[in-house]
ZAKOLDREN-341609 format. One line per 2 residues: number of its first residue (from 1); their letters; for each residue x, y, z of N, C-alpha, C. Coordinates in nm, 3 decimals, decimal comma. Layout:
ZAKOLDREN-341609
NUM> a> X Y Z X Y Z X Y Z; ... $
//
This chain:
ZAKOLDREN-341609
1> xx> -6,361 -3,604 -0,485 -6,478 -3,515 -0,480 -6,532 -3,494 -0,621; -6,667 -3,502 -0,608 -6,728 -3,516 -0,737 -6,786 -3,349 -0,765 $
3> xx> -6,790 -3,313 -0,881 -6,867 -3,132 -0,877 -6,951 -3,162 -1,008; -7,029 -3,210 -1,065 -7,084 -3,186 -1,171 -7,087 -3,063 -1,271 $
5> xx> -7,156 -2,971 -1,237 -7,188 -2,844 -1,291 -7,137 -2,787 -1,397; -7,122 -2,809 -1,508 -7,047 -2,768 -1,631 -7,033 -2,607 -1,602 $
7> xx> -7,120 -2,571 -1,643 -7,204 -2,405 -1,606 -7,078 -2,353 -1,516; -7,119 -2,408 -1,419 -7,068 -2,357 -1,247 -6,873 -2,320 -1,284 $
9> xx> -6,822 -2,476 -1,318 -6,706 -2,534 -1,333 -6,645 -2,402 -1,455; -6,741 -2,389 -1,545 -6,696 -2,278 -1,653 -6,661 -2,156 -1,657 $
11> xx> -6,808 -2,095 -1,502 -6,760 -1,967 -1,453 -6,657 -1,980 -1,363; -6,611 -2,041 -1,318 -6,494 -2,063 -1,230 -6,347 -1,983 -1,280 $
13> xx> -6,383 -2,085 -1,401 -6,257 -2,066 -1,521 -6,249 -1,935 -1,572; -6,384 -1,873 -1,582 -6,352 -1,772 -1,688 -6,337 -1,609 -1,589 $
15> xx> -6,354 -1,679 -1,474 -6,316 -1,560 -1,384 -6,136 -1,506 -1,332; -6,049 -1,631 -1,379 -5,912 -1,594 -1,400 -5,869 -1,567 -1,556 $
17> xx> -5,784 -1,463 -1,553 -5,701 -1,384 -1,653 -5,671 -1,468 -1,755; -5,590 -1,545 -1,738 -5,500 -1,625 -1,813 -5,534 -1,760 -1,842 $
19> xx> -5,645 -1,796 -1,773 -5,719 -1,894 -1,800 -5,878 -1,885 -1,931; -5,924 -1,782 -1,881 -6,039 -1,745 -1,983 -6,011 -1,721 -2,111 $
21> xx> -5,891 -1,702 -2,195 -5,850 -1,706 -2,342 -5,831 -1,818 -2,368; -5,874 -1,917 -2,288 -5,878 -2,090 -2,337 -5,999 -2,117 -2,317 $
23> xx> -6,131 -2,061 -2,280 -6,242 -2,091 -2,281 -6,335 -2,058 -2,368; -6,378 -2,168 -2,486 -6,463 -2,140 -2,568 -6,593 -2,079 -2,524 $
25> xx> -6,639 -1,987 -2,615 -6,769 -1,889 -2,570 -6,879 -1,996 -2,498; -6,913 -2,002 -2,408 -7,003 -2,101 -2,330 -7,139 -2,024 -2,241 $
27> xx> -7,244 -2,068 -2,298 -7,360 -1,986 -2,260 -7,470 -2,043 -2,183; -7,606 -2,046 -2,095 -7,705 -2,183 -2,063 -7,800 -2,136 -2,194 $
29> xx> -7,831 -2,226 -2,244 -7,938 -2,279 -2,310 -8,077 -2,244 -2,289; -8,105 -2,139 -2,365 -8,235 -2,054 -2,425 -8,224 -1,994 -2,530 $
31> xx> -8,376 -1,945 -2,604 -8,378 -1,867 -2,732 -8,296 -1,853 -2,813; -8,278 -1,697 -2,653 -8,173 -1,614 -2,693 -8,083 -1,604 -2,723 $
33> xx> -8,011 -1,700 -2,650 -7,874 -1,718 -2,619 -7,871 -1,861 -2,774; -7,944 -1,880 -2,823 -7,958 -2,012 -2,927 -7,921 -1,882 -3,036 $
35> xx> -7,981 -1,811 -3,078 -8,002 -1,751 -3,165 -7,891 -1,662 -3,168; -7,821 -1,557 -3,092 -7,715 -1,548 -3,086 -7,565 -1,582 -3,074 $
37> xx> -7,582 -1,766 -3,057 -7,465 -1,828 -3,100 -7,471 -1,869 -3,257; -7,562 -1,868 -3,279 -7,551 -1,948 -3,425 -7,554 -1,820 -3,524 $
39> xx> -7,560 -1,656 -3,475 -7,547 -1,563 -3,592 -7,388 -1,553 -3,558; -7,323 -1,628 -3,454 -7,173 -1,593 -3,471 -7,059 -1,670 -3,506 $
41> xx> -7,140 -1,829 -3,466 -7,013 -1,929 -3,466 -7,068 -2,038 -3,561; -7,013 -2,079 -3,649 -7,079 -2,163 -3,774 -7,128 -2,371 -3,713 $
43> xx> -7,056 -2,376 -3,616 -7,104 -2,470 -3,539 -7,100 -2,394 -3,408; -7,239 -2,509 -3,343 -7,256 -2,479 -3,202 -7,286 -2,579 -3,127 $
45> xx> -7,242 -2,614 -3,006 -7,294 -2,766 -2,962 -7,361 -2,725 -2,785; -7,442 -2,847 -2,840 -7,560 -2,836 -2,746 -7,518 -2,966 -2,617 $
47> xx> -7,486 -2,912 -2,484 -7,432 -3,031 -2,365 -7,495 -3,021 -2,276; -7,524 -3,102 -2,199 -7,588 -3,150 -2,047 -7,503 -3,058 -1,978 $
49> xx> -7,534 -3,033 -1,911 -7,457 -2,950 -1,809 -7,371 -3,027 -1,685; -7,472 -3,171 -1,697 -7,448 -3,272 -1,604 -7,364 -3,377 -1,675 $
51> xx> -7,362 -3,381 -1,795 -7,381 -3,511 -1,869 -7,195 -3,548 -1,844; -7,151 -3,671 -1,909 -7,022 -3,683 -1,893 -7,001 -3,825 -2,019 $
53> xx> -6,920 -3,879 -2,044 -6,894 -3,962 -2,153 -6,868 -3,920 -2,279; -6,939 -3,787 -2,277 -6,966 -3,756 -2,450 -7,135 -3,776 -2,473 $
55> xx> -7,235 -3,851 -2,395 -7,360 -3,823 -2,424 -7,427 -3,716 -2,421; -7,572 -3,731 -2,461 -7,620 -3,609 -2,460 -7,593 -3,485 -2,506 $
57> xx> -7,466 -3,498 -2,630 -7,418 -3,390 -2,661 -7,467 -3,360 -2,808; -7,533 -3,237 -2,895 -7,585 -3,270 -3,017 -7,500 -3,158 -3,063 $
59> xx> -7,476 -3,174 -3,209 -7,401 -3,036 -3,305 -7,464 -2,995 -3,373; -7,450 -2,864 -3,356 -7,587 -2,796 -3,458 -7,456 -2,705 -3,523 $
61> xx> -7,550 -2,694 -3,689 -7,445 -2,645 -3,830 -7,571 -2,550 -3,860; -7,528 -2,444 -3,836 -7,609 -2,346 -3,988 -7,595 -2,389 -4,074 $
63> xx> -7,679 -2,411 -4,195 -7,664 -2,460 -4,375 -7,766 -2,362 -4,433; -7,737 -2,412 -4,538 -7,798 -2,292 -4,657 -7,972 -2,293 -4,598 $
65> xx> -8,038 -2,406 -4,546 -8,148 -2,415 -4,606 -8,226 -2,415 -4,457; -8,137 -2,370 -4,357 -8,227 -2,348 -4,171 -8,044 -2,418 -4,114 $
67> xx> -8,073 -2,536 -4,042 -7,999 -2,546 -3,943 -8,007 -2,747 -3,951; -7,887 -2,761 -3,892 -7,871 -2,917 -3,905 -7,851 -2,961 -3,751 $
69> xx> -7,884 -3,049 -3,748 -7,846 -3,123 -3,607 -7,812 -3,254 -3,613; -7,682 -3,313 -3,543 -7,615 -3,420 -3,518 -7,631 -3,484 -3,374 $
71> xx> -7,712 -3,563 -3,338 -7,678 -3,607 -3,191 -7,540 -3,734 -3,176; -7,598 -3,833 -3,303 -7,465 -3,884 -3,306 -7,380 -3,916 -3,468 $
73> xx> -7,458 -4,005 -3,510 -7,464 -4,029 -3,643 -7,531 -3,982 -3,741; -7,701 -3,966 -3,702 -7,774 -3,908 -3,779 -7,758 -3,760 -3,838 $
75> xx> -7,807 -3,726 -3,898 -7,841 -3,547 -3,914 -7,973 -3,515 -3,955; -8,005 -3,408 -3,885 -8,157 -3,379 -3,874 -8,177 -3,227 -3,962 $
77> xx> -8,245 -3,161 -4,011 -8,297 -3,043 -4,057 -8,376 -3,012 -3,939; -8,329 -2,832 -3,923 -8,477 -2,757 -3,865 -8,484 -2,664 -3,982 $
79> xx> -8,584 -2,655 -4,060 -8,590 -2,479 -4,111 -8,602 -2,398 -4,064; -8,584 -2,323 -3,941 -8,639 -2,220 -3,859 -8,544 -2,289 -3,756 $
81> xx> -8,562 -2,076 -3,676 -8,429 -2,134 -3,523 -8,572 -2,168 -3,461; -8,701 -2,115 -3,447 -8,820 -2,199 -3,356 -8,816 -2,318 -3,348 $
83> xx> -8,835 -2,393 -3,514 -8,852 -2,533 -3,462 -8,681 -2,602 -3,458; -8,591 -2,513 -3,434 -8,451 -2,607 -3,411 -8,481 -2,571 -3,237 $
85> xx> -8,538 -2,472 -3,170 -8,534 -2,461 -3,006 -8,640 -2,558 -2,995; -8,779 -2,577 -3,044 -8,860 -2,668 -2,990 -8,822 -2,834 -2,981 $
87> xx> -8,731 -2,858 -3,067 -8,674 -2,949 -3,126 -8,510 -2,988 -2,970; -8,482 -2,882 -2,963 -8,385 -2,923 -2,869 -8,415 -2,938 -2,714 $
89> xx> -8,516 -2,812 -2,689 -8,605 -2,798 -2,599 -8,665 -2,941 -2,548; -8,733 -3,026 -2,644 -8,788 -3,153 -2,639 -8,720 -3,227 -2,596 $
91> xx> -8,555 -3,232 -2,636 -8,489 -3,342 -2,612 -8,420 -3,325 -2,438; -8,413 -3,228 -2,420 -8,319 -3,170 -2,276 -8,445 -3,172 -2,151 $
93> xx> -8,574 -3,144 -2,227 -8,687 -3,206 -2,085 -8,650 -3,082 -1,977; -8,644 -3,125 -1,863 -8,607 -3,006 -1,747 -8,500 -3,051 -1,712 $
95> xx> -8,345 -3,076 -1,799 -8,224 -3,113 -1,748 -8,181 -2,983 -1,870; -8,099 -2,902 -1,729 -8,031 -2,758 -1,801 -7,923 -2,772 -1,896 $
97> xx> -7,908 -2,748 -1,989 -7,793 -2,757 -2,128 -7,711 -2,611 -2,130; -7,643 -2,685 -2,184 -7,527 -2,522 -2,238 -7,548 -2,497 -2,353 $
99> xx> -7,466 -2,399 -2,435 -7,463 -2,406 -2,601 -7,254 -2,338 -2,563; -7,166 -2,390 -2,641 -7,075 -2,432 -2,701 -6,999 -2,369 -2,781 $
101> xx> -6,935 -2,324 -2,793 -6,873 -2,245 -2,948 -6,813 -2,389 -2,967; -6,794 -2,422 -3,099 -6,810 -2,525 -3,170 -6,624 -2,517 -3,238 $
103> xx> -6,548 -2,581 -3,175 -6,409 -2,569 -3,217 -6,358 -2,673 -3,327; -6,261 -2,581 -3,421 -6,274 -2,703 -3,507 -6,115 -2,770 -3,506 $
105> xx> -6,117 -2,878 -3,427 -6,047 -2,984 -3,423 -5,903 -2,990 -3,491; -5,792 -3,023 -3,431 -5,710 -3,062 -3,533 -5,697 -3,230 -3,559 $
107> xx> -5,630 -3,269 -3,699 -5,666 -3,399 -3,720 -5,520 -3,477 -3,710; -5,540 -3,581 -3,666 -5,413 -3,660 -3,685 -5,411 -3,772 -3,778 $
109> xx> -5,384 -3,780 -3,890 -5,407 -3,896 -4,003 -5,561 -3,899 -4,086; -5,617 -3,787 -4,109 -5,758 -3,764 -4,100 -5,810 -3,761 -3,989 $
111> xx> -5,825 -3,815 -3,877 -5,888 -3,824 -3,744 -5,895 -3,715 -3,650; -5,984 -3,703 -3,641 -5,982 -3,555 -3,495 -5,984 -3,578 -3,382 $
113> xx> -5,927 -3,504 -3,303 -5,882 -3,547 -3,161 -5,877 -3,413 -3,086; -5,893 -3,495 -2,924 -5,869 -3,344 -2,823 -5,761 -3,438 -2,750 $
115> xx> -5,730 -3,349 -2,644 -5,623 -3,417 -2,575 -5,659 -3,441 -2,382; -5,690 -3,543 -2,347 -5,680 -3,537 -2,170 -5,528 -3,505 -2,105 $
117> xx> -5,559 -3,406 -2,031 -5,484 -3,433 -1,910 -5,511 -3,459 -1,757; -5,440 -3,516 -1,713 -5,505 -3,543 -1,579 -5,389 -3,514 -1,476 $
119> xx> -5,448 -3,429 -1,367 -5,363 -3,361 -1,308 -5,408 -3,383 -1,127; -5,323 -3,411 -1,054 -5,355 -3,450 -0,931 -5,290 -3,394 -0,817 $
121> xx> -5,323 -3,420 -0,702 -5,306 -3,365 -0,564 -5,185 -3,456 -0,521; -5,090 -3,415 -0,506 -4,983 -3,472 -0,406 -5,002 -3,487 -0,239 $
123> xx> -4,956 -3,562 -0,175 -5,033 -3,567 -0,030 -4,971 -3,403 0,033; -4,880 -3,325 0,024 -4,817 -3,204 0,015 -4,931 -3,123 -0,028 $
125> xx> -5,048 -3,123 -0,109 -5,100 -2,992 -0,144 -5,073 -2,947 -0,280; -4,997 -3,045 -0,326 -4,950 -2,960 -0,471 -5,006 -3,005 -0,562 $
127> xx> -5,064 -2,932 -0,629 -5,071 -2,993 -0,809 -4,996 -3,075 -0,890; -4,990 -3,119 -0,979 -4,892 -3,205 -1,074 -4,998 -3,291 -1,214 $
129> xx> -4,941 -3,209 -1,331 -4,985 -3,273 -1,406 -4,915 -3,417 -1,410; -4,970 -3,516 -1,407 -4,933 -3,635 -1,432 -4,953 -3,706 -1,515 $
131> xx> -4,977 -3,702 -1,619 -5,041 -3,756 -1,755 -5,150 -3,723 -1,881; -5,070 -3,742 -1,940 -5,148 -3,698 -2,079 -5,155 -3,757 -2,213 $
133> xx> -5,294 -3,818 -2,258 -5,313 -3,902 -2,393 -5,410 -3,816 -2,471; -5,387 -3,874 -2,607 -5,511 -3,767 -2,690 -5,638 -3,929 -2,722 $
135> xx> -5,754 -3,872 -2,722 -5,859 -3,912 -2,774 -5,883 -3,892 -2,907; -5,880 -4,009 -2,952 -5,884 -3,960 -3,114 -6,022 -4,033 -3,178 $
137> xx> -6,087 -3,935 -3,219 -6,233 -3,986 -3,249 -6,277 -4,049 -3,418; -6,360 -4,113 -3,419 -6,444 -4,166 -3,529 -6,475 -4,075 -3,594 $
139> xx> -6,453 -4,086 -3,774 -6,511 -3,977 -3,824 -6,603 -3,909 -3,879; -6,701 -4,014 -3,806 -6,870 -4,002 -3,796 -6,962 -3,977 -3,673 $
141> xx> -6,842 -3,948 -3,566 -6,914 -3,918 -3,452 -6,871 -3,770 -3,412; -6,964 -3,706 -3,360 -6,944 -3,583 -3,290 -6,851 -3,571 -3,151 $
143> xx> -6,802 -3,690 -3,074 -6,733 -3,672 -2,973 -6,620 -3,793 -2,930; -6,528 -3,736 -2,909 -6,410 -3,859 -2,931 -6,362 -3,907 -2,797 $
145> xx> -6,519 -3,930 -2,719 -6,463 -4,015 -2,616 -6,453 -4,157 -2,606; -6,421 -4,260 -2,531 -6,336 -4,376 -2,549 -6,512 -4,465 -2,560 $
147> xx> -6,613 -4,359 -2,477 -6,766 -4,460 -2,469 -6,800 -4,449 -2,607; -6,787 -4,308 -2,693 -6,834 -4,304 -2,790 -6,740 -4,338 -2,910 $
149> xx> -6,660 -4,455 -2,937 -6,581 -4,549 -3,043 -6,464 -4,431 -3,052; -6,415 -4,371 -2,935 -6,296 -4,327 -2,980 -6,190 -4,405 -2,927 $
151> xx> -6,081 -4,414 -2,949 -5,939 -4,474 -2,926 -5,870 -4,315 -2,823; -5,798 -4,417 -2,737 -5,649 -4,400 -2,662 -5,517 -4,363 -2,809 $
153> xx> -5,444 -4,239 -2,784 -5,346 -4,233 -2,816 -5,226 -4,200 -2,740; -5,106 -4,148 -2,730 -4,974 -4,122 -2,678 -4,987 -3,970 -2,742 $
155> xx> -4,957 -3,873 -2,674 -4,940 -3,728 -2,744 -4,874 -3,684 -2,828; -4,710 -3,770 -2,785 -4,624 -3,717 -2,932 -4,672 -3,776 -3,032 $
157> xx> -4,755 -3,902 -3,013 -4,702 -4,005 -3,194 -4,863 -3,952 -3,212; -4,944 -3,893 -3,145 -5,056 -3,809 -3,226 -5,052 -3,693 -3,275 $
159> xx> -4,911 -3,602 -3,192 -4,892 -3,458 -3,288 -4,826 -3,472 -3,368; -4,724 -3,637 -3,412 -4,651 -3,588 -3,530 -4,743 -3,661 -3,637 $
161> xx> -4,863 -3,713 -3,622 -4,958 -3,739 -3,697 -4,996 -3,620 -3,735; -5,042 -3,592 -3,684 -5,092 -3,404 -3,722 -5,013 -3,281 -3,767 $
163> xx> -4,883 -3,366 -3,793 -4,771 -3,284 -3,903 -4,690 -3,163 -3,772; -4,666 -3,231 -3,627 -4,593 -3,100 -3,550 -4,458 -3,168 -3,583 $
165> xx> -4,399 -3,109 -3,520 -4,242 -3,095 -3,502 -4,188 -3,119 -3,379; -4,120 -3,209 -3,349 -4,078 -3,247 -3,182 -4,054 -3,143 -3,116 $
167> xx> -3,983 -2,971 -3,118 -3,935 -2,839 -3,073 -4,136 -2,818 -3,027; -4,194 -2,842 -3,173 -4,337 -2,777 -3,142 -4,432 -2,878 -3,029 $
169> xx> -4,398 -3,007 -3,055 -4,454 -3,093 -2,941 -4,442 -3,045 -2,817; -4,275 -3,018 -2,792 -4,262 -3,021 -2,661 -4,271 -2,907 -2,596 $
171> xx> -4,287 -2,784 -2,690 -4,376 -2,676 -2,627 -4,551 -2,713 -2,579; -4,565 -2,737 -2,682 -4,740 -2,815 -2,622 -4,770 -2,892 -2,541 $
173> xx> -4,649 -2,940 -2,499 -4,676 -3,078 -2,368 -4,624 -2,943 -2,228; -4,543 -2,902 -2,252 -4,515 -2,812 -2,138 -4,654 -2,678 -2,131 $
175> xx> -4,692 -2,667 -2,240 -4,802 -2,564 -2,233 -4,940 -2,631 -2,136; -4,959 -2,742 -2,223 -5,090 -2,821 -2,136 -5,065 -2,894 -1,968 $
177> xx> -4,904 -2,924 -1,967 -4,913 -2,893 -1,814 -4,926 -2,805 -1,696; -4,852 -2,672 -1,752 -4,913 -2,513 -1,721 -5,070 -2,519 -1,667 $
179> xx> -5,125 -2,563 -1,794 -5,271 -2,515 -1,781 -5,314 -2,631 -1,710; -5,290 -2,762 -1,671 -5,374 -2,836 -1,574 -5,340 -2,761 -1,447 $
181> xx> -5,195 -2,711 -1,421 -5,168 -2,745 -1,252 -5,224 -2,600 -1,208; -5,255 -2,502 -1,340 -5,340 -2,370 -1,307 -5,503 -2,393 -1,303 $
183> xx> -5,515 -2,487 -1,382 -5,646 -2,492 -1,319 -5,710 -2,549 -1,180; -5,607 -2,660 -1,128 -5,641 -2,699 -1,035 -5,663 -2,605 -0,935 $
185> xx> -5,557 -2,509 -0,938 -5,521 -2,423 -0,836 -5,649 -2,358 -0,860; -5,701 -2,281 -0,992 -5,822 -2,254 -0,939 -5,945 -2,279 -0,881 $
187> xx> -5,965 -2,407 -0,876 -6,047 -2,489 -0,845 -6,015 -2,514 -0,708; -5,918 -2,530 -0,646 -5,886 -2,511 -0,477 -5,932 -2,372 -0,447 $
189> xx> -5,910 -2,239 -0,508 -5,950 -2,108 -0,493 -6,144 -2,085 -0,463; -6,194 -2,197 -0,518 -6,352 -2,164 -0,508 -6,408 -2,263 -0,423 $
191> xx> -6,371 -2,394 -0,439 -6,384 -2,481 -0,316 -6,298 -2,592 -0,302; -6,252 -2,604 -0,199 -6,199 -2,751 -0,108 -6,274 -2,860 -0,175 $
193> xx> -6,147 -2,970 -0,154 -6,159 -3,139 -0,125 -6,117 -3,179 -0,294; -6,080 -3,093 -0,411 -6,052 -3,175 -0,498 -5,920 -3,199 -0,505 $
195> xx> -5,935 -3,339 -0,523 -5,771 -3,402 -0,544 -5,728 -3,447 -0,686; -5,807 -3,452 -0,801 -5,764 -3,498 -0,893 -5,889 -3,405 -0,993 $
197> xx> -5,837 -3,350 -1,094 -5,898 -3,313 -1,222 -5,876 -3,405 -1,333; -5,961 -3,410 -1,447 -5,966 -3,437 -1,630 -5,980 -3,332 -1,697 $
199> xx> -5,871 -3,306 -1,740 -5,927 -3,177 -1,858 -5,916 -3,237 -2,012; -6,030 -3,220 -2,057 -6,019 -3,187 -2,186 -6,017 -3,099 -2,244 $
201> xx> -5,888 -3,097 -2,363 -5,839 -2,956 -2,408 -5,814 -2,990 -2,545; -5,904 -2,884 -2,638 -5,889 -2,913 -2,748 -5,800 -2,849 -2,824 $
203> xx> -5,745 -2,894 -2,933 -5,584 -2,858 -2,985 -5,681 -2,794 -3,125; -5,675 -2,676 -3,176 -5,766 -2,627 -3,287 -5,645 -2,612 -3,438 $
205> xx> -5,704 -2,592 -3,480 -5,650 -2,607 -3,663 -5,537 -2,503 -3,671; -5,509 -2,385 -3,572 -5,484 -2,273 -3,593 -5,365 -2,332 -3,482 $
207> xx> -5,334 -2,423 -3,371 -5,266 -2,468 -3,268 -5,294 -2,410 -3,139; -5,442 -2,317 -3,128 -5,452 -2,286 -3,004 -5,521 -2,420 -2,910 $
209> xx> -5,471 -2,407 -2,772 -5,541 -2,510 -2,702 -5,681 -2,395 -2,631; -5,761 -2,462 -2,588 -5,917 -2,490 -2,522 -5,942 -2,578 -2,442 $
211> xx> -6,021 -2,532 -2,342 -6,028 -2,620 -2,221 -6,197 -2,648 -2,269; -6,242 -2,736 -2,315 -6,381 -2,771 -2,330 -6,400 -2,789 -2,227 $
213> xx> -6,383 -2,903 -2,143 -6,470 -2,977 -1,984 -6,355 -2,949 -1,914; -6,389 -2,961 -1,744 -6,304 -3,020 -1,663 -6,380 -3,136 -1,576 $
215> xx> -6,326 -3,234 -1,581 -6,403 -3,379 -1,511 -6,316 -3,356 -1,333; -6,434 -3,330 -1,282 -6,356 -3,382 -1,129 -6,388 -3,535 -1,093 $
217> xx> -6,424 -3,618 -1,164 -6,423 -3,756 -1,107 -6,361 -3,812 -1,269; -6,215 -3,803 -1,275 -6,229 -3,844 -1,412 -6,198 -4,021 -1,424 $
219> xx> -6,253 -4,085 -1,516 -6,207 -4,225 -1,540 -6,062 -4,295 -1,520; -6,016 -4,382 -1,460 -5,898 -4,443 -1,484 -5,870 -4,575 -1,568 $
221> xx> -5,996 -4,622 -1,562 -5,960 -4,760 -1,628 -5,941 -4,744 -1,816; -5,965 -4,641 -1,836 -5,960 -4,643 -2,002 -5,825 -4,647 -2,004 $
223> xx> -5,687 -4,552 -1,970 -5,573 -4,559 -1,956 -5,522 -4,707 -1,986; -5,561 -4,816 -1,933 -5,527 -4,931 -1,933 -5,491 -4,982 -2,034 $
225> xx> -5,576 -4,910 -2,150 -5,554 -4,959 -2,301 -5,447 -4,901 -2,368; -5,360 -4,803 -2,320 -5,270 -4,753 -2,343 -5,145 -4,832 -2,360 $
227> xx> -5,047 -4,898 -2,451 -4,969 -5,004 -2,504 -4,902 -4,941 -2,374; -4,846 -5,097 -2,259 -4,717 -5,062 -2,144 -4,789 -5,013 -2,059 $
229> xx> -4,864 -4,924 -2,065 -4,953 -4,901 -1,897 -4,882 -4,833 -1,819; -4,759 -4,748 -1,905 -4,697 -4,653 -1,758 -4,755 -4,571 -1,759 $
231> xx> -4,807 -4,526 -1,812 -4,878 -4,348 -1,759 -5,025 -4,409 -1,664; -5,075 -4,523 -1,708 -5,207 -4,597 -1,603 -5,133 -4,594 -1,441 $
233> xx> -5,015 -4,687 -1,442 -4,965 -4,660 -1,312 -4,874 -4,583 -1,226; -4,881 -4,442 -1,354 -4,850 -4,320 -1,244 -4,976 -4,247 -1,169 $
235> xx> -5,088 -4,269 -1,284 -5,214 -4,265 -1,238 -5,228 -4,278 -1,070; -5,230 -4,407 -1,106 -5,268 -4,524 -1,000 -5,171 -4,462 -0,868 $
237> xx> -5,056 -4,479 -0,883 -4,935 -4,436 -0,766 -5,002 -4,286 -0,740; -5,029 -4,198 -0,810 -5,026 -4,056 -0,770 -5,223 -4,058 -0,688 $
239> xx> -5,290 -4,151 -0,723 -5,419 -4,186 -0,669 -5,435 -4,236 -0,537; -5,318 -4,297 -0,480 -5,306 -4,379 -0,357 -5,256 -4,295 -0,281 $
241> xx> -5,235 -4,178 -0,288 -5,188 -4,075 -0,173 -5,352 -4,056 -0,181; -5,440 -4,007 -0,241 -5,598 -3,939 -0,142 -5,688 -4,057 -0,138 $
243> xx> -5,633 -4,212 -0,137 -5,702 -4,320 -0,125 -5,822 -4,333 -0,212; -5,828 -4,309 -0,371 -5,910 -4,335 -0,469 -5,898 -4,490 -0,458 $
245> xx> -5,763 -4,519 -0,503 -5,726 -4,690 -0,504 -5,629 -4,731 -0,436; -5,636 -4,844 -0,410 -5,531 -4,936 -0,275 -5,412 -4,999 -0,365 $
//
C-alpha cells in the first residue's frame, strides 16, 4: 500500500507521545510559516510533500546578506524573505511543500549520512524491523539518497566511522528498531493495508535520532549493492509473505 502524503504521514507521527520527540519541527509551506522557520532554525528545507528520491528538495541558509538556497549543487541568493517566497513559490507551482527544521547530520569519515530502516508485516500481524543500512551522501549534495550519488553502507562500519563505540552502536541499533516496529504500529492505528515501511532517521551531531520521512512503498533493489546481499534477502523472504515478490 502506497500513502504519499508527507504532511498527512507527519501528523500521524506527531500525534503519539513517544514518537513526536523524534520529529523535526515540520510545517506546510507559506509566508508565514517561511518566515517563522527561518527566525528559529539556521537551516530550513523546503520538500514536496509528494516527492520521494531526494528530489525536489531545496536548503535554505540564513547568511549575513538575506538567505541562500541549494536545490542541488548550485547556491542561489534571495535578499529579502519576499523574493526567497516568490522564488520558492515559483518553483513548487500548485504542488504543496513542507518547510523542515534542517538537522545537522552526523558524519562518518567527513561524509554525512542518515540511516534506513525498513520494517515489515509478518503474515501474523506483527511488525519486525528487518533491516538497516546508512546512506551516506556526497559532500556537495543536499540529500544522501542512492538517486542523488549517495552510497549504501552497513550501520556498524558507518558508526565506527563516526567515532561510536560498539556498547554505543548497539544501543542505536536496538533504539532504531524500537522506533520502526512503533511506528508501524502507528500507522496500522490510522489506517489498514500497510505491510512494509522506510524510515529515514537521521542520527544528529548531538546522537539524537529523527524520523525525517516514512516511505510506505520503499525501494528494494538499491539493497542489492550492499557487499553479500543478506540483509537484500531478508528483505526479499520477509516481502513474500504480503506477495510484493515471488
Amino acid at each position: 500500500m502506497s500513502f504519499k502524503s508527507k504532511w498527512q504521514k507527519t501528523k500521524w507521527l506527531l500525534k503519539h507521545r513517544n514518537l513526536r520527540r523524534h520529529i523535526p519541527r515540520t510545517v506546510p509551506f507559506n509566508r508565514k510559516n517561511l518566515r517563522m522557520m527561518l527566525s528559529t532554525y539556521p537551516i530550513v528545507y523546503f520538500k514536496p510533500t509528494g516527492g520521494t528520491g531526494g528530489f525536489g528538495i531545496i536548503r535554505i541558509k540564513k547568511i549575513t546578506s538575506g538567505y541562500q538556497t541549494k536545490p542541488q549543487t548550485v547556491k542561489s541568493p534571495s535578499p529579502t524573505l519576499g523574493h526567497l517566497h516568490k522564488k520558492l513559490s515559483r518553483f513548487s507551482g500548485r504542488k504543496a511543500y513542507l518547510l523542515q527544521q534542517g538537522i545537522s547530520l552526523a558524519k562518518t569519515k567527513g561524509r554525512p549520512f542518515d540511516i534506513r530502516v525498513m520494517v515489515q508485516k509478518t503474515n501474523k500481524g506483527k511488525w519486525i524491523s528487518t533491516a538497516m543500512c546508512t546512506k551516506i551522501g556526497k559532500p556537495d549534495k543536499i540529500a544522501t539518497n542512492y538517486h542523488q550519488g549517495g552510497r549504501l553502507g552497513y550501520l556498524h562500519q558507518t558508526l565506527v566511522g563516526a567515532g561510536y563505540k560498539i556498547k554505543s552502536i548497539l544501543r542505536k541499533e536496538a533504539a532504531l528498531k524500537r522506533l520502526g516496529v512503533t511506528v508501524g504500529k502507528r500507522f496500522d492505528s490510522n489506517r489498514r493495508g500497510f505491510r512494509e515501511l522506510g524510515l529515514d532517521v537521521a542520527l544528529d551531531t548531538e546522537g539524537k535520532l529523527w524520523i525525517l520521512e516514512v516511505n510506505t512503498r520503499p525501494a528494494i533493489y538499491p539493497w542489492k549493492h550492499l557487499k553479500g546481499r543478506k540483509l537484500y534477502r531478508r528483505i526479499r523472504t520477509a516481502a513474500r509473505q504480503y506477495g510484493r515478490v515471488t
